[in-house]
C-alpha positions, 0 to 999 in steps of 0.5 A, a space after each residue: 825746309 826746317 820749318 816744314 820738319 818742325 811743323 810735321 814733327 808737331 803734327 805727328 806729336 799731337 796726333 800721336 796724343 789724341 789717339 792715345 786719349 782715344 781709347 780711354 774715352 770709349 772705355 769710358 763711353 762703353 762703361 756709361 753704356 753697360 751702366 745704361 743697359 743695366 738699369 734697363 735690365 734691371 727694369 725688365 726683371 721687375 716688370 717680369 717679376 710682376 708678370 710671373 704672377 700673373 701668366 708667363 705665357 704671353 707675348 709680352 712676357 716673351 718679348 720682355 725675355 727676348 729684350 733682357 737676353 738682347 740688353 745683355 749680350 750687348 753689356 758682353 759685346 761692350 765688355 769685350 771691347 773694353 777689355 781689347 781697351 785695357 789689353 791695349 793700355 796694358 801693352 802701352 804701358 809695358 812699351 812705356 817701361 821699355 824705353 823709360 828703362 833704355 833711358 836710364 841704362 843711358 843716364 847711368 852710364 853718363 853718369 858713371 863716366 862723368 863719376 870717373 873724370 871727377 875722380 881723376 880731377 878730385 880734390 880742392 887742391 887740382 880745382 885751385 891749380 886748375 883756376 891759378 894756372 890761368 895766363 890772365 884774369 879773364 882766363 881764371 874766371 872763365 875757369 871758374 864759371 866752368 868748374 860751376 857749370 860742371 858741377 851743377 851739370 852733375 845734379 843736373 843728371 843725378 835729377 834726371 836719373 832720380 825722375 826716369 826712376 820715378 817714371 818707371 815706377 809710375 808707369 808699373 803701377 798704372 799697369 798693375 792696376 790695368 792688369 786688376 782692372 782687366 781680371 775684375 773685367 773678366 770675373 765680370 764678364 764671365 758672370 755675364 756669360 753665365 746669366 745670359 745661359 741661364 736665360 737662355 735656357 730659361 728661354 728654351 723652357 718658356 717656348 717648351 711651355 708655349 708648345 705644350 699648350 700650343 692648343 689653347 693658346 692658338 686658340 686664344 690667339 685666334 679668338 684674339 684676332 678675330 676680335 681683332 677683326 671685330 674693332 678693325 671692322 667697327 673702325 673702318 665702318 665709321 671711318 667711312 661713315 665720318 668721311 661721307 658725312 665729311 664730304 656733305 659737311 664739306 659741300 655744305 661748307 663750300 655753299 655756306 662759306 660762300 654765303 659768308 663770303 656775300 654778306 661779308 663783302 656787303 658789309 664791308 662795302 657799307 664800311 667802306 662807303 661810311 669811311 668815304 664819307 668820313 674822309 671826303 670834306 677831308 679829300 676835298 680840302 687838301 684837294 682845293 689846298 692842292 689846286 691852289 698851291 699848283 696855281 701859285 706855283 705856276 704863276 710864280 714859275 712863270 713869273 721868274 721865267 720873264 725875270 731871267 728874260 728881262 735880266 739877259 736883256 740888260 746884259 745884252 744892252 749892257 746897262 749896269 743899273 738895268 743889270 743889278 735890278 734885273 738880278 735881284 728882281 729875277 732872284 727874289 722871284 726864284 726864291 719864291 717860285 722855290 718856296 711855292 713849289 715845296 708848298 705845292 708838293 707839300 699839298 700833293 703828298 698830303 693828297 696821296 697820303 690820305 689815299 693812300 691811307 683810305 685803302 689800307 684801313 679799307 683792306 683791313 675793313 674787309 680782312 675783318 668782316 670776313 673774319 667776323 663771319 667766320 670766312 676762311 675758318 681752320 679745322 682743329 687738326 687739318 694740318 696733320 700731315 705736316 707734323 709728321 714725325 714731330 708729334 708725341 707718343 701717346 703714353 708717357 712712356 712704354 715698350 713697343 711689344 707688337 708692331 705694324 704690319 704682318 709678322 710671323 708668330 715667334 713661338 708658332 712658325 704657321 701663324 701670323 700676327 697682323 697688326 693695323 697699329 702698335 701695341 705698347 706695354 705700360 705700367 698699370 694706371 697709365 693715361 693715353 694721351 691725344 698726339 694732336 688736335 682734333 675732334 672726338 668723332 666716337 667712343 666704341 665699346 667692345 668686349 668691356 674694352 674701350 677705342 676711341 676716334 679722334 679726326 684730325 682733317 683727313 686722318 684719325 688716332 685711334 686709341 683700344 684697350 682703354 678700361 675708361 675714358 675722359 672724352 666724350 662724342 663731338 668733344 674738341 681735343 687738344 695735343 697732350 689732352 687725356 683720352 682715357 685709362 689704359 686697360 689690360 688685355 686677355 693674357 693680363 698685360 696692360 697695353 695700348 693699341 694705338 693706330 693712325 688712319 690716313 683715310 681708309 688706309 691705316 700707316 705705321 705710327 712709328 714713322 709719325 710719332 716720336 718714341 
């Protein structure tokens, strides 16, 4: 039952511990996180300071508003919850005082009274009659062991009043420097809170700024997507041609694989047949070796049979001398009808082996004559679809500014932007780069803007907004080959359009490559 208290009582302390650690280290962990959010802050700042120049009026523009407002909503919201932290350590601390204060009321008052009772027995005199009033020596030593025990009993409480003083001490000082922590906290968070509504209202002024130029810019829009539908048009029309030239690659393929498939296996055969002749004077020893070794062991067997049979005769008519040399006759023949049986196995597994061996270097004969001729060859690329979501982004790096799919236009309520792709913002001079191998099936040209189509098996990567390009036609490309430079687009942002085709159906990029 003890053991069952003392091990809750352990269980309780060290839970009690871990929890206390707790918070301290998701203080920590917010703190790493605003430092984080910061730097991305700070990143955007620059990308729109350099925009500003150029035009504010654009989507991007707008998204990179829209992310540094989000960013830093999230540096509040993290800011709120460390400051519930520090309140909580603040609370924590004062509890500690509390009891660090009732523990020492208590030491000084056993200390007070321990101070009274040496009063009364003071002096050196009292100490001395104290150990002299002893009925007998052990008695006396006794006596003067407890006088020592008492008096370090005293230092030992005096040390003890002298550490709860010092606890206490330590205990204000780490809840004066929580309380600093937590003011410095609030004059950052309130510094915060004024930024993220400057911004806001900054926010409000560009939106006024896309209304008061809703006519132009709509237009612009529309004048956008209809390009848009241009490429999409361009796009789907090759992609349809690639996959009717594919399927008469593909009947051509089947036919001339066949024909690889024939002449292969002639040639194999002529292989074959030189290999038998090779190996037959071969076969054929170890084939005669093999008769001949079986027939001695079958004359030998028999022999020591008829020696077994003449030594049960001697027994039975009991002559000691027929006996003995029937035993050893009928031994020596065992022995060898044993030997002739090892040699007679020996010659079958010699047998077995070089057949055995005949046909694996057959199988490897035919396995590289097909590979000779090309049968069974891959296709850069065919095996697409199952790297899904291993494969990588196609720049460096960038932020994702439109997405896949239809969504609502966030300043214009009655229009629509649909996107086959994605669109990613990226610093002027960045390369595209290929996500997986495959083949170049063209390079399109449209409006001064570049696209390229890579086929991979039954899929495509296309790769728009390019002002140059390091591929050409027919080119075999690899993961992490250069396709070109991205370019910039009508509002003046550099951004590639990037999009993955499954057949004729485009998909969400996202859910393939990793970004």
């Amino acid at each position: 039952m003890m053991h069952r208290k003392l091990s809750l009582f352990l269980g309780l302390l060290m839970f009690g511990f871990a929890f206390s650690q707790q918070p301290e280290n998701r203080k920590e962990q917010l703190q790493r996180q605003n430092a984080e959010l910061k730097k991305q802050i700070a990143n955007i700042n620059a990308e729109l300071a350099k925009a500003k120049g150029e035009t504010k009026l654009s989507l991007a523009y707008l998204a990179g508003v829209n992310q540094k407002i989000a960013l830093r909503e999230k540096v509040v919201n993290n800011t709120q919850k460390e400051k519930r932290y520090i309140e909580d350590d603040i609370y924590k601390r004062q509890l500690e005082i509390n009891k660090f204060n009732r523990e020492l009321k208590v030491l000084r008052k056993d200390y007070a009274d321990i101070l009274v009772k040496a009063y009364k027995n003071k002096g050196v005199q009292n100490k001395v009659t104290f150990v002299l009033s002893s009925k007998n020596l052990g008695e006396a030593l006794r006596r003067v062991q407890y006088i020592k025990q008492y008096g370090e009993y005293q230092d030992k409480k005096a040390a003890e009043i002298t550490d709860k003083a010092t606890q206490i001490k330590t205990s204000i000082n780490l809840k004066q420097k929580s309380v600093k922590e937590k003011d410095a906290l609030l004059n950052r968070q309130k510094q915060d809170l004024a930024v993220i509504e400057k911004e806001r209202k900054d926010k409000e002024i560009l939106l006024q700024e896309f209304k008061k130029n809703e006519a132009k810019l709509s237009a612009d829009l529309r004048a956008k997507q209809a390009e848009n539908k241009k490429i999409e048009s361009a796009i789907r029309s090759l992609i349809n041609e690639e996959i009717k030239a594919a399927k008469a690659r593909e009947e051509a393929e089947k036919k001339a694989e066949a024909e690889r498939i024939r002449l292969a296996k002639i040639a194999a055969e002529k292989e074959k047949a030189k290999l038998e002749e090779a190996r037959k004077a071969e076969a054929a020893r170890l084939l005669a070796e093999k008769k001949k070794a079986e027939e001695e062991e079958r004359k030998l067997a028999e022999l020591a049979r008829k020696k077994a049979d003449a030594e049960k005769e001697a027994i039975a008519r009991n002559d000691a001398a027929k006996i003995a040399k029937a035993e050893k006759e009928k031994k020596e023949s065992e022995d060898k009808a044993n030997a002739a049986k090892e040699k007679a196995d020996i010659a079958r597994n010699a047998s077995k082996a070089l057949a055995e061996k005949t046909e694996k270097e057959k199988d490897a004969i035919e396995e590289k004559t097909m590979k000779n001729f090309g049968v069974g060859s891959v296709v850069a690329g065919s095996n697409f679809a199952a790297n899904k979501g291993k494969m990588s982004f196609p720049v460096a790096s960038g932020s994702i500014i439109e997405r896949f799919g239809r969504q609502k236009h966030p300043v214009f309520e009655k229009m629509d932007i649909e996107n086959n792709g994605i669109k990613v913002k990226v610093p002027a001079g960045t390369k595209a780069r290929c996500v997986f191998p495959g083949v170049v099936i063209n390079v399109m040209v449209t409006g001064g803007a570049k696209t390229v189509l890579v086929k991979h098996g039954d899929y495509f990567t296309i790769y728009g907004n390019l002002e140059s390009v390091n591929i050409a036609k027919n080119q075999q490309v690899s993961a992490g080959t250069i396709i070109g430079g991205v370019g910039s687009d009508l509002e003046g942002v550099y951004a590639l359009d990037f999009q993955i085709w499954n057949g004729q159906t485009p998909v969400d990029p996202l859910g393939w490559v990793s970004y």
